[in-house]
N, C-alpha and C positions, 0 to 999 in steps of 0.2 A: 518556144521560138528557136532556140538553138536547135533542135533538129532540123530545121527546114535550112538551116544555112549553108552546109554542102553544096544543096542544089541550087541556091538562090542565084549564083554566076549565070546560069545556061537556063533558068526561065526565061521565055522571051518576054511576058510583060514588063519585068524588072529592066533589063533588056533597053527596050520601047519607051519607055519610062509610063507606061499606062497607071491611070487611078488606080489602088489596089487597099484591101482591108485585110484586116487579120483577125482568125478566132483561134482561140485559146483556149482549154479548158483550166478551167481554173479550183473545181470541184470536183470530186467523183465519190462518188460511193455506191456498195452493193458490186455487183459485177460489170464491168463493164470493161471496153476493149482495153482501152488507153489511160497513161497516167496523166494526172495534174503537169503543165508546160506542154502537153502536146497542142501544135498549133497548125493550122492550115489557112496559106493565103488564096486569095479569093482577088482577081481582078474584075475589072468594069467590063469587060467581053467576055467575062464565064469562065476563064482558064481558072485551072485550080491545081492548086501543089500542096499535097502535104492530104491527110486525112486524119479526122475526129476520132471516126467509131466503126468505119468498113462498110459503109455507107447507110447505115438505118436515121440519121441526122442530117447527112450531108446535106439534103438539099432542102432543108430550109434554114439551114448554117448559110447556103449561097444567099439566098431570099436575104436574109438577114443583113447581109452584107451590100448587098445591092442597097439595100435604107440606107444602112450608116454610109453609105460612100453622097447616097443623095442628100442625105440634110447634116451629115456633117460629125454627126455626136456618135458616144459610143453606148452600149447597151449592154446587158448583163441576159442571158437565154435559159431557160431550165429545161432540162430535157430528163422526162421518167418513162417509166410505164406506164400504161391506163386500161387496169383490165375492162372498162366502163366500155370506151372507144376502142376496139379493135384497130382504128383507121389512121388513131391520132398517133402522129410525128412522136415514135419514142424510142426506147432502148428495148427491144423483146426480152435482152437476158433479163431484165429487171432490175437493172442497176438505174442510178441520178447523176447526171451532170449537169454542171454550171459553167457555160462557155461565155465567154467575154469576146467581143466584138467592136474594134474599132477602127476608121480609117485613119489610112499612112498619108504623111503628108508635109507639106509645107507651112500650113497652120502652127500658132503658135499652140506647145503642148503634146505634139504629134511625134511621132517616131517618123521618120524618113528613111524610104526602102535604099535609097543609096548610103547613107549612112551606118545602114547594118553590112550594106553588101564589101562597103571599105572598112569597117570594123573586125568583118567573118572570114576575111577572103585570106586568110595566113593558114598557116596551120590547122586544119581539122581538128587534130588532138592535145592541139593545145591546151592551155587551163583561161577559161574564157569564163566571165558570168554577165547576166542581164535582169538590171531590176527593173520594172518597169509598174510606173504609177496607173492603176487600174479605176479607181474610184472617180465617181461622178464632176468633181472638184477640179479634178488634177488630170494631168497625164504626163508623157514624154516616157524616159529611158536612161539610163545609167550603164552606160558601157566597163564591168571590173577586169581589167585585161589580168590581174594576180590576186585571184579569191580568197586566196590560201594564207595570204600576209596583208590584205586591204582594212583599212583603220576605217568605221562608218564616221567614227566622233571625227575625224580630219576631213571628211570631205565635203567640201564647199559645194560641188557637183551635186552631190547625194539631199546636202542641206536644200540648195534650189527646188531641186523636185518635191521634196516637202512642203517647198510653200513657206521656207525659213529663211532669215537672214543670213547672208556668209559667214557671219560671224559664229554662227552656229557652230561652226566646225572647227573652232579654237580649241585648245589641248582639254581635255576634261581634265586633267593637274592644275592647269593654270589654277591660283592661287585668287580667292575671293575677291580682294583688294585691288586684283588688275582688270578687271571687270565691272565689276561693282555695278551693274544697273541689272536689276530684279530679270528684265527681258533678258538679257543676256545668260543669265545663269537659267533661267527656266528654258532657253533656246540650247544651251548645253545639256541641260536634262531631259530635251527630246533626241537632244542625238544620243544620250546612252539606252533611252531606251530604245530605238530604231536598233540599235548595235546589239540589248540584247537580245533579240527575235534576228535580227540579219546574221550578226556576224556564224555563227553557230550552220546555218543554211549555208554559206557562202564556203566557208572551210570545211566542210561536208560533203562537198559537190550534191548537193541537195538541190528539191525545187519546193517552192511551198507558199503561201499565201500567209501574209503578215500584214494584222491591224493595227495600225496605234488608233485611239481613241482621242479626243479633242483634251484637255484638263484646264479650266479656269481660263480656258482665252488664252492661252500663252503654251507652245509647243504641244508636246505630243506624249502620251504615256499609252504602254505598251498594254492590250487587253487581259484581261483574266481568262476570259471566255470569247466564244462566239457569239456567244449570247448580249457578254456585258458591250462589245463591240457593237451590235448590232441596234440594244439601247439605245446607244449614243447616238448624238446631231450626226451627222455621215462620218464614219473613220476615213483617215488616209489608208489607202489598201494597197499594199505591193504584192506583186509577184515575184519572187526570184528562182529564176533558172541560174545554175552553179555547174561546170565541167571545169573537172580535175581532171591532169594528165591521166592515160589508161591503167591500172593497174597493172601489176606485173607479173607472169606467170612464168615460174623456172621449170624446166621440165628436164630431169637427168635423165638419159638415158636414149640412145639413141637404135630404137630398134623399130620393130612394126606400130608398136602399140604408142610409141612416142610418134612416129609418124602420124598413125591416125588423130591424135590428139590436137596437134598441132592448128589444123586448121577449125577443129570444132571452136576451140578456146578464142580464136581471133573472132570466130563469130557472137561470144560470147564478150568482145570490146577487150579482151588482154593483149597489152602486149608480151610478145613470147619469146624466151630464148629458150634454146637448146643447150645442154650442155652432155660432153660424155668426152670421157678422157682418152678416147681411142681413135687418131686421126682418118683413120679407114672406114670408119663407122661415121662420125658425124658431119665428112666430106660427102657424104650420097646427094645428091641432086635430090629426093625426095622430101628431103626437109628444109627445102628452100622455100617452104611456109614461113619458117618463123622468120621471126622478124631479128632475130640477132645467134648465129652459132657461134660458140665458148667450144673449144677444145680445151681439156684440162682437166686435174683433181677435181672431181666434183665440191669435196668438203671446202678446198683452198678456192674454190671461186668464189662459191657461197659467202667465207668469211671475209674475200674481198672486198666483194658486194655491197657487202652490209656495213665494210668498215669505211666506206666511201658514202654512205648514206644512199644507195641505189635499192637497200631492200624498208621495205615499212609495214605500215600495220595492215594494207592491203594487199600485200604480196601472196599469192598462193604458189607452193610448192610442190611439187610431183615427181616422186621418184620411181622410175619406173625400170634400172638399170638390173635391180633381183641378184646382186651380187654385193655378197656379206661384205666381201674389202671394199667399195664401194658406199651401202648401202649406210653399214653401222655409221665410221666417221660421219658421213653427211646427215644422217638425220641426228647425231647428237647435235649438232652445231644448227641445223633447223631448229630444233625442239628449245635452244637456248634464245632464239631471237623474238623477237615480237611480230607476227605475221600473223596473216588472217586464216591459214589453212596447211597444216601440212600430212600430205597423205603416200603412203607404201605400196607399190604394188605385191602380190606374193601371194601364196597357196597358207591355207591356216595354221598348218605346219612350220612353216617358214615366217609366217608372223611370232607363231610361239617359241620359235628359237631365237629373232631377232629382238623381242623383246629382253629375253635373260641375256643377250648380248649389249643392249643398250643398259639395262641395269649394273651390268658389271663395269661396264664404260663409264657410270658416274649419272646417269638419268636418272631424276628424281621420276618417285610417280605419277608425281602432279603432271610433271612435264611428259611423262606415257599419255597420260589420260587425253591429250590434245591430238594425239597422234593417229590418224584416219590409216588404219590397215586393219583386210584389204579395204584396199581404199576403191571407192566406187559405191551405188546402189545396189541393192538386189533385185536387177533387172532380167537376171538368168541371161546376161552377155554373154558371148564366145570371142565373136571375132575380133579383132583390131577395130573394128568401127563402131561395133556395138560397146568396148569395154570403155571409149571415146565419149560414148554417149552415158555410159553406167555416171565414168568420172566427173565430169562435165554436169550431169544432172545430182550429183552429191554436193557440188560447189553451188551450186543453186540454191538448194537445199537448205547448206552450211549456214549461205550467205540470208537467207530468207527466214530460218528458221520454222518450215514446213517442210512437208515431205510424204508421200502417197505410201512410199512400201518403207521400209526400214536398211540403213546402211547396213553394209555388209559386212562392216567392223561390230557390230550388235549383232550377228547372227551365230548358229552354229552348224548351220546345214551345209548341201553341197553350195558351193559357189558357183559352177555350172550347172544347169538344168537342161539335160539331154531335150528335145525336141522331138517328138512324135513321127512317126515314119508317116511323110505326106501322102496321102491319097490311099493310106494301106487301111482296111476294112478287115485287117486280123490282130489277134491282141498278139505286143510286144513279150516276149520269152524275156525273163532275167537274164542280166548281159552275161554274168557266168555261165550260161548257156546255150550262148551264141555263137557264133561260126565265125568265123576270121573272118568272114566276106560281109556281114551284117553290118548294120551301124549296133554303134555300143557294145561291140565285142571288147569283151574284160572285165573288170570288175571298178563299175560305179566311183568305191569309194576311194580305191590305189589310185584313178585318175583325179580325182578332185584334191587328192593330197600334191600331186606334180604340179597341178594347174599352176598357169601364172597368175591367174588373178580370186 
């Protein structure tokens, strides 16, 4: 649901205040377009905001929606492949989803589309979360305006949607003897275990679906399985969507290849500064992408930074300035912090000198070994846009723990890979015997040693 709430101001049914449902996927597996929390609203005139799956679902996602708005209730939808039915409503790639469908409303138990709209309507990137009760039993919403530091065992809010007494949400310290009724202490045993499946999603910026299981008539214990959940009398079933402020992404060095960066990385959700210690360079109008320029010591900003708590374990780093006085101080002082990414731009050459230079500076090799240079994929990039794309698709990579070709910190080949002469139907001569006027006149390997990247 947090994705659709940007737009939710300037839908007009919201607007209008028209009847309106919401689907949710709540499941995915195999291939499929969309993660778990992607949601799409559906009004009673057919408008719709937001998409499933790129339309192989949509429309009987709307169908769907039209019931629940008619008799009221919400419903649980599967959606697969069926190589049997060619015709039947599924996913071609062949992936499973479980979308969740119910209407918005003024019913008790209901989400109210004005209430998300006065909830959502601040900051975009703010740190916002939404739990929200999915099972047959229950419903409603738990608005977490600070996910990051929210106690599940204290909140009374949280306890209601469960279907618990307020009491529930008494200090899990408090001391036996101040309580003392069996209900009470087993009502505080559902909130620890709600907190252990919540809390961990919520400070995560996660999204995810979480069962407690019924135990003995009294509260709630968290499942072993899907399985063991699914056993049981109906679980209580949450979803929780989780946004944590944008990560952070420094980028030194204020030339082409910082330029091109800049904007790929915002679309990748960072937010970005610029930093380069030369006021001629990173006064250009072209880097009026990012979202904060630092003129300065690259290494003294960094240490700033971090001494003010602005750097964390999400922060990715890029140094793309290729100058030693520059480069060394600030990657030792990267390589000492706890960050999610720090990477070098440089020709293989220039990584194997800056290495015995960060050595002699006191880097341990552990702290080498973290160190992305060159930093980028081997995607055979050249230009400033493509080397955008090399870096950008490493941090993915990083952050995902897959990856199609191999970083280009793992390689030993060239870095650039010449490009074929377009539309030429003759074979290419080795560049040592090429003509000044040719592409690739010179020798392959002296260029790949210069390369910046």
């Amino acid at each position: 649901m947090l994705d659709l709430m940007p737009s939710l101001g300037g839908w007009r049914p919201a607007v209008s205040g028209e009847r309106c449902a919401v689907a949710t996927i709540v499941a995915a597996s195999g291939s499929v377009p969309r993660p778990p929390g992607t949601s799409m609203l559906v009004s009673e005139t057919g408008r719709v905001l937001g998409s499933l799956s790129g339309g192989c679902v949509e429309g009987a996602v709307v169908q769907s929606a039209f019931e629940v708005m008619a008799d009221g209730g919400s419903r649980l939808e599967h959606f697969g492949y069926s190589s049997e039915d060619a015709f039947a409503v599924g996913l071609t790639c062949g992936g499973e989803l479980e979308v969740h469908i119910q209407p918005l409303g003024d019913a008790a138990g209901r989400m109210r589309l004005e209430d998300l709209h006065r909830y959502f309507a601040g900051d975009p990137g703010a740190p916002l979360a939404l739990i929200r009760r999915i099972d047959t039993q229950g419903g409603g919403a738990v608005v977490v305006p600070n996910p990051e530091t929210f106690s599940v065992a204290e909140s009374a809010e949280l306890a209601a949607l469960l279907g618990l007494d307020a009491t529930a949400a008494a200090p899990a310290t408090a001391p036996a003897s101040e309580t003392g009724a069996p209900d009470v202490r087993g009502r505080r045993a559902a909130m620890l275990a709600a907190a252990a499946q919540l809390e961990p999603l919520l400070r995560g910026g996660q999204t995810g679906l979480v069962r407690l299981a019924p135990r003995d008539g009294c509260g709630y214990a968290y499942a072993r399985s899907v399985a063991d959940a699914e056993a049981s009398p109906e679980p209580v079933t949450l979803l929780v969507e989780s946004r944590l402020p944008a990560a952070r992404m420094l980028v030194f060095g204020a030339n082409d290849f910082g330029a091109a960066l800049l904007p790929a990385a915002k679309l990748l959700g960072y937010r970005v500064t610029l930093c380069d210690a030369r006021p001629a360079f990173s006064g250009q109008d072209r880097f009026a992408a990012a979202d904060d320029v630092e003129t300065g010591w690259p290494d003294r900003y960094l240490a700033a930074e971090a001494s003010a708590g602005r750097v964390d374990s999400r922060t990715v780093i890029c140094v793309l300035t290729h100058d030693p006085k520059f480069d060394i101080p600030l990657l030792k002082t990267a390589l000492g912090l706890d960050v999610a990414f720090v990477g070098a731009m440089g020709s293989r050459r220039s990584h194997r000198q800056r290495v015995d230079a960060l050595l002699e500076a006191g880097v341990t090799p552990a702290q080498l070994a973290r160190l992305h240079s060159p930093i980028g994929l081997d995607l055979g990039a050249v230009t400033p846009a493509e080397v955008a794309v090399s870096i950008t698709a490493e941090l993915i990579s990083a952050r995902s723990g897959a990856a199609a070709c191999a970083p280009l910190r793992d390689g030993t080949g060239p870095i650039h890979h010449l490009p074929a002469d377009d539309f030429s139907s003759e074979p290419r001569r080795p560049a040592e015997q090429r003509r000044p006027s040719e592409p690739g006149f010179g020798s392959d390997a002296a260029r790949q040693e210069t390369a910046w990247t």
